[in-house]
C-alpha positions, 0 to 999 in steps of 0.5 A, spaced: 562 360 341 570 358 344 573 356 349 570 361 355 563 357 353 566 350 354 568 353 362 561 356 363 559 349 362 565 347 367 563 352 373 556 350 372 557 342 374 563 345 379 557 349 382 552 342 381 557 338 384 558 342 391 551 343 392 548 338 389 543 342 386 543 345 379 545 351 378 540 354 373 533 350 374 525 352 371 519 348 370 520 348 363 525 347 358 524 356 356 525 357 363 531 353 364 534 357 358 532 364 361 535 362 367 542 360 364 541 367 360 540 372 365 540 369 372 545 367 377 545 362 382 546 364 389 553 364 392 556 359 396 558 360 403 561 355 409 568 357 410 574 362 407 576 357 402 568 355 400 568 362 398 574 363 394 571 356 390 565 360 389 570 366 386 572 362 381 565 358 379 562 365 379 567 367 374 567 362 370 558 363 370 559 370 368 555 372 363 559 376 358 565 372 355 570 377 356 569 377 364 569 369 364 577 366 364 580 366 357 583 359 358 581 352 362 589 353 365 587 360 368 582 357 372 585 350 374 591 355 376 585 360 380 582 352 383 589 350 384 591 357 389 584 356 393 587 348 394 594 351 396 591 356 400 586 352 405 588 349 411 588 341 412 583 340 419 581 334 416 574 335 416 569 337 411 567 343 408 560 345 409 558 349 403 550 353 403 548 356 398 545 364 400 538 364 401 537 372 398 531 376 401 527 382 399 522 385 405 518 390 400 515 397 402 508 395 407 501 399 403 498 403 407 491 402 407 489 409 409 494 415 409 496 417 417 502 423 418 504 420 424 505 413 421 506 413 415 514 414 416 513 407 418 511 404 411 519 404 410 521 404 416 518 397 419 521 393 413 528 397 414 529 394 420 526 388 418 531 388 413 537 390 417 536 385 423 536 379 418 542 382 414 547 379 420 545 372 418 551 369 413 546 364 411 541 370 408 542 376 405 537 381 405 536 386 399 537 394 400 531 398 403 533 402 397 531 396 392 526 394 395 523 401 395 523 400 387 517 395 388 512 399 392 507 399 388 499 395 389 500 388 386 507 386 386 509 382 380 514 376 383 516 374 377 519 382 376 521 382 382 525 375 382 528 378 376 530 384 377 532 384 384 535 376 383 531 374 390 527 367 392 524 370 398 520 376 398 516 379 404 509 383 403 505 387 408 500 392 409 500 396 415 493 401 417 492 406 423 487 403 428 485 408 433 491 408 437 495 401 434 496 399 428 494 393 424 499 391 420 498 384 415 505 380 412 506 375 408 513 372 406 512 368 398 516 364 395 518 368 388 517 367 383 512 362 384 508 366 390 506 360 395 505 363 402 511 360 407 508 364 413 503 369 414 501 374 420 496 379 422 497 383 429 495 389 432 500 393 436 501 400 439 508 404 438 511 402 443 511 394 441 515 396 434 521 393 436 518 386 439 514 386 432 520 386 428 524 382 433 518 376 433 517 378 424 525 376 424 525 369 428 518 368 423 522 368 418 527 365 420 524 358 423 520 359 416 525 358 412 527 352 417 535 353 418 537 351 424 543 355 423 540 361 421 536 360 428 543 359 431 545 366 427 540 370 429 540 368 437 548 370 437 546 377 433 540 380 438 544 385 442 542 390 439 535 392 442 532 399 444 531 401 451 524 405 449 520 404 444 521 412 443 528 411 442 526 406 437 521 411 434 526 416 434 531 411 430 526 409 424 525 416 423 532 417 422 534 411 418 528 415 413 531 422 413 537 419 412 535 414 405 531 420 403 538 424 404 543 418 400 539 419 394 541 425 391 547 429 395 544 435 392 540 437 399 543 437 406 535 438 410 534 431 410 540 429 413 540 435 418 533 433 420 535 425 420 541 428 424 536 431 430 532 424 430 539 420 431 542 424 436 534 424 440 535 417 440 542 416 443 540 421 448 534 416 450 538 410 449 545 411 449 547 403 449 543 403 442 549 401 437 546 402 430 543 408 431 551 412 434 553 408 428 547 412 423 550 418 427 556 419 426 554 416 419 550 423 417 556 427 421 561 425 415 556 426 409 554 433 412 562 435 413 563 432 406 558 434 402 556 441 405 562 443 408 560 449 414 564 454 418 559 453 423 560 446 424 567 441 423 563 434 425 569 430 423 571 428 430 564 427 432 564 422 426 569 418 429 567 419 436 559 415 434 563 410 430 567 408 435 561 408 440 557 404 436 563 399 436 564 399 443 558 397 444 557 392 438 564 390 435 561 385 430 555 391 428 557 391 419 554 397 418 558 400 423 564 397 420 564 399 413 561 407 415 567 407 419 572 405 413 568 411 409 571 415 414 578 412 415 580 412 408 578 420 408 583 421 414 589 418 411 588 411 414 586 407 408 591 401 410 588 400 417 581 400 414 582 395 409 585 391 414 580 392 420 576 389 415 579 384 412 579 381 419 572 382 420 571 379 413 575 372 414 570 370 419 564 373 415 565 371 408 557 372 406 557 380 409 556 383 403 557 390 407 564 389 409 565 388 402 562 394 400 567 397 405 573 394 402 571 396 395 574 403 398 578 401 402 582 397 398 583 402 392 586 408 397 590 404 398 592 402 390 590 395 391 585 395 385 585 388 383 583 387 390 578 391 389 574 389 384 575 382 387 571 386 393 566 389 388 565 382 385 564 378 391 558 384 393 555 383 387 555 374 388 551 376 394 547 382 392 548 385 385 543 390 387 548 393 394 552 400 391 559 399 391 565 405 389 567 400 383 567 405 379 572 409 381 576 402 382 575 401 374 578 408 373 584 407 376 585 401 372 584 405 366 577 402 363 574 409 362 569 405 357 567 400 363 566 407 367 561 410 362 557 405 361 556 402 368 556 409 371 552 413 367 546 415 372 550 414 379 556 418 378 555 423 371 562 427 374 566 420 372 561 419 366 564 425 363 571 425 365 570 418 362 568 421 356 573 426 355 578 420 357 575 417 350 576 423 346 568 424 346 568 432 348 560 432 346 558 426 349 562 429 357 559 436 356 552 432 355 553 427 361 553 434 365 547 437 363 540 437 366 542 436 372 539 439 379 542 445 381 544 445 387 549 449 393 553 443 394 560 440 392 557 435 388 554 440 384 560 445 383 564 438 381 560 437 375 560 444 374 568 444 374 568 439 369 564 442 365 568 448 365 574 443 363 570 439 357 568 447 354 576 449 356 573 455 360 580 455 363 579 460 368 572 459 370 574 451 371 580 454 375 575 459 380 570 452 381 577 448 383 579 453 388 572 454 390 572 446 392 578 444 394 580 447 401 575 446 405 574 438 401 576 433 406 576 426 401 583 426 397 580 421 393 576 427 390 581 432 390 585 427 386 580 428 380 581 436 382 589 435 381 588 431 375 583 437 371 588 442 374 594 439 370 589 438 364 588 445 364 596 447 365 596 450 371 602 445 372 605 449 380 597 449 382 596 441 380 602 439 384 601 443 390 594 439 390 596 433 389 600 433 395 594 434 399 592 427 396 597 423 398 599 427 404 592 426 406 591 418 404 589 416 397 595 413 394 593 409 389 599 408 386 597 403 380 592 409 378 598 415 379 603 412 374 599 410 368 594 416 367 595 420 361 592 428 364 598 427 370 603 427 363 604 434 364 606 433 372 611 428 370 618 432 370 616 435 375 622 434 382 616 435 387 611 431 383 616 426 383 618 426 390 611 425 392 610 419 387 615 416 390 611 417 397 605 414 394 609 408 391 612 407 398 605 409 402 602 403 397 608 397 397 607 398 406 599 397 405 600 391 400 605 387 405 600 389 411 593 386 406 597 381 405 599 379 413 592 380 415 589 375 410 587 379 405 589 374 399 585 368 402 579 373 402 580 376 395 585 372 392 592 374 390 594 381 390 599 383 384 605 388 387 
C-alpha cells in the first residue's frame, strides 16, 4: 500500500471523468470489489489524443503494482506529453468506451459432414465483418472456440474472456438448408438483446452473416457503429461457393495456427483459398488469407519444390489493392515485410493506418513486430499493451520484445505454453539449466523447424555441442526469418563456435532484424564482441536502427505509441 495505490485511484476518477461512468460497477459491494481486482474497464477511443489519455489511465489501472507509475510526476509528465502533443481544433474530444464481443462456436443439433465446418466458420465471419468497427472489438475465433461447450456460463465467459456482449446460436442440417437459431445476451447478466431463427440454404451464408452483423449493430443502438459498418461492407463474395470455398479455408488454416507442427492443414486451406479467389478474384480476405498460409508454408516447412515467398507478396498486395483499409491484410503483410529485411516500412505503413484507427486491435499486433525489428522495443511493448486494453485475449509477439529488453524472468512466465523454445532459453538466461531442459520435453514430434529449434536448445541447455551444431546448420539455410536466426546466432556463440556465429549474424542483420538495443545488452553475444566483422556489423545494425527511429517518429509513430527513447 504506497503511492502506486493512491495513482490507481487516480486513473479511476480520470476514467469516471471522461466517460462518466464508473470504471469498475457491480450490483453489489463483492462484486464491485472483484471487479477492481481482476476486471478491466474497456478502452477508451474518439481520436489519437483520446487514445494516448487511455494509456496513461490504463497504466495507472494495472493491476500489478510494478506495472503501474512509480510516482504521481511521472504520470503527470505522460498527461502533460499527451496535452503538448494533441492538436488545438477548438472542438471537443469525443470519447467512447469500446463495446467488447464474443461470437461463440454455433451447437450442432445433429452432426452432418457437409456442415458441420460451419459450426466455426459462420460465427469467424461473423466476427471478422464486426472486427472493422472502432466502436467494437470483437474476441478471436480462437478464444471464442474455448466456450464450445452445451450450456455456456456467462459469468465465466465475462470473465475469462473480458467481454459484455456475447452471441450464441446453434445451427441444424434441415433437408437442403440449414436452420440456424442466434441469441446475442448481455454478460454476465444474460438478458436477450436480440434474437433470430431462419432457414437458409448455402448459397444465402453471406446474406446471413451480412443481416446477423447489421443486427447486431442496430441492437447495440450505435448510430456510429451503423455508420462504421455501411463504410466497411466492400468486401462481398461473388458466389456463395466462393464464399464456401473461403470459410473452409479460414478453418483449416485456424486448425494449422494452433500447432506449427503439421503442414497438411495449411496445405489444404492452401487449396480452398486459392479456389476461391480463382471463383471471385475481387474477393480481398480470401487473397489476404492466401498469401498468409504461403508465408507460413515457406517459413515453417521449407521445401525445395515450392519457394512461395513471392506469391506471399503478390496476394497481399492484391488483397490491398482491392481493399486498402483491409487490417488483416495489413498486419499479415507487416509479418512479411519484417522477415524480408523491410521492418521500417512496416512500422510506418502501420503506423499510418494506426493514427486513423486507434481501436484496431490488429494493427497493433502488426506493430508489436514490426517495431521490435527495427529495435524500437518500448514501442513495442506500448504496442502490445494498447492490444492487450482492447483484447487481452488477441496473441502478440511481446514476448520476444520483453527478451530483447532483458526481462528473461517476464519471458518465462508469460511464455510458458505459447513459445516453450524462448522458456527454455529463458530459463538458461537465469541459470536454471534443469528447468530449460524441462520446458523442451514432452513436446510433440514433428518434421518442422519448430521442432528442430526446440531440439537445438536442448542439445545447448545438455551442452551436446556438436549435435546442437548439427541441428543449427540443419535450420539455418534455408530459415527466412532473421529474427529466428538471431536465436541460432546467439547459441552458436554459446557453444563457442565464435567464426560459425558472426557469419550468421551477418545474415541477420543483412536480412532485416536489427534490434540494436537488444544486440548491445546480450550477455551470450560477449563472446562475438572482439571480433573486427562483429563490430562492423553492430554498427550496421546501429545505424539501420537510428534511421528506422527518425522514420517512426516522422510518421507519427510517438503520438500512436507515445515517446520512443533514441
Amino acid at each position: 500500500m504506497d503511492t502506486r495505490a493512491d495513482l490507481f485511484a487516480v486513473g479511476a476518477l480520470l476514467y469516471e471523468m471522461l466517460t462518466g461512468k464508473p470504471a469498475f460497477t457491480g450490483d453489489s459491494l463483492a462484486a464491485v470489489v472483484h471487479a477492481v481486482t481482476h476486471d478491466r474497464p474497456p478502452a477508451l477511443t474518439g481520436s489519437a489524443a483520446i487514445a494516448a489519455v487511455d494509456r496513461v489511465i490504463h497504466r495507472a489501472l494495472a493491476k500489478r503494482p510494478d506495472d503501474r507509475y512509480a510516482t504521481a510526476d511521472v504520470m503527470s509528465q505522460d498527461l502533460r506529453n499527451v496535452l503538448a502533443r494533441s492538436p488545438e481544433s477548438g472542438e471537443t474530444p469525443q470519447v467512447r468506451s469500446i463495446t467488447r464481443l464474443i461470437v461463440l462456436p454455433l451447437r450442432v443439433l445433429r452432426p452432418d459432414a457437409e456442415t458441420d465446418f460451419l459450426a466455426f466458420s459462420l460465427p469467424d465471419a461473423i466476427a471478422s465483418s464486426l472486427s472493422a468497427l472502432d466502436s467494437l472489438v470483437v474476441r478471436s475465433s480462437l478464444v471464442a472456440a474455448k466456450f464450445s461447450e452445451e450450456a455456456p456460463d456467462l459469468e465465466q465467459i465475462a470473465t475469462q474472456a473480458d467481454v459484455d456482449i456475447v452471441l450464441v446460436g446453434s445451427l441444424l442440417r434441415a433437408g437442403q438448408g440449414l436452420r440456424v437459431t442466434l441469441q446475442l445476451l448481455e454478460a454476465p447478466g444474460g438478458t436477450v438483446l436480440w434474437s433470430h431463427q431462419t432457414q437458409v440454404s448455402m448459397g444465402d451464408l453471406f446474406q446471413l452473416q451480412d443481416e446477423v452483423s447489421q443486427s447486431i449493430v442496430e441492437a447495440l443502438a450505435s448510430p456510429l457503429m451503423r455508420q462504421e459498418l455501411a463504410e466497411t461492407r466492400r468486401d462481398t463474395p461473388a458466389t456463395a461457393q466462393a464464399y464456401e470455398y473461403y470459410l473452409r479455408g479460414n478453418q483449416l488454416c485456424a486448425k494449422g495456427g494452433q500447432t506449427h507442427t503439421d503442414a497438411s492443414e495449411w496445405q489444404l486451406a492452401e487449396d480452398f483459398y486459392q479456389r476461391c479467389v480463382e471463383e471471385d478474384p475481387g474477393f480481398a480476405p480470401a487473397w489476404a488469407q492466401l498469401g498468409h498460409v504461403y508465408r507460413l508454408t515457406e517459413k515453417y516447412f521449407p521445401s525445395d519444390s515450392h519457394h512461395h515467398l513471392a506469391e506471399a507478396e503478390a496476394a497481399l498486395q492484391r488483397a490491398l489493392g482491392l481493399n486498402p483499409d483491409l487490417s488483416m491484410a495489413h498486419k499479415l503483410y507487416a509479418f512479411l515485410d519484417v522477415e524480408q529485411g523491410r521492418a521500417s516500412d512496416a512500422a510506418v505503413r502501420l503506423v499510418e493506418q494506426a493514427r486513423g484507427r486507434p481501436a484496431d486491435p490488429e494493427l497493433f499486433a502488426g506493430l508489436v513486430h514490426a517495431c521490435r525489428y527495427c529495435g524500437l522495443l518500448a514501442a513495442s511493448v506500448a504496442a502490445h499493451d494498447h492490444v492487450w486494453r482492447l483484447d487481452a485475449k488477441m496473441p502478440t509477439s511481446v514476448i520476444h520484445s520483453y527478451w530483447q529488453q532483458g526481462d528473461y524472468a517476464r519471458v518465462a512466465e508469460t511464455a510458458f505454453r505459447q513459445n516453450p523454445t524462448l522458456v527454455a532459453m529463458a530459463w538458461m538466461m537465469l541459470g536454471r539449466v534443469g528447468d530449460a531442459i524441462e520446458a523442451t520435453e514432452g513436446l510433440p514430434a514433428s518434421t518442422g523447424v519448430q521442432r528442430k529449434f526446440v531440439t537445438a536448445v536442448s542439445a545447448t541447455a545438455h551442452g551436446r555441442r556438436d549435435e546442437a551444431r548439427a541441428l543449427i546448420d540443419g535450420i539455418a539455410p534455408k530459415f527466412k526469418d532473421p529474427e529466428g536466426l538471431y536465436y541460432l546466432t546467439r547459441m552458436l556463440a554459446r557453444l563457442g563456435e565464435v567464426e560459425r556465429a558472426v557469419a550468421l549474424f551477418e545474415r541477420v542483420v543483412n536480412e532485416g532484424f536489427y534490434c540494436y538495443p537488444g544486440f548491445a545488452s546480450d550477455p551470450w553475444l560477449d563472446g562475438l564482441r572482439a571480433q573486427a566483422e562483429f563490430k562492423r556489423l553492430l554498427a550496421h545494425a546501429q545505424s539501420r536502427h537510428k534511421e528506422a527511429v527518425a522514420a517512426f517518429r516522422e510518421a507519427g509513430g510517438e503520438d500512436v505509441l507515445g515517446p520512443t527513447p533514441s
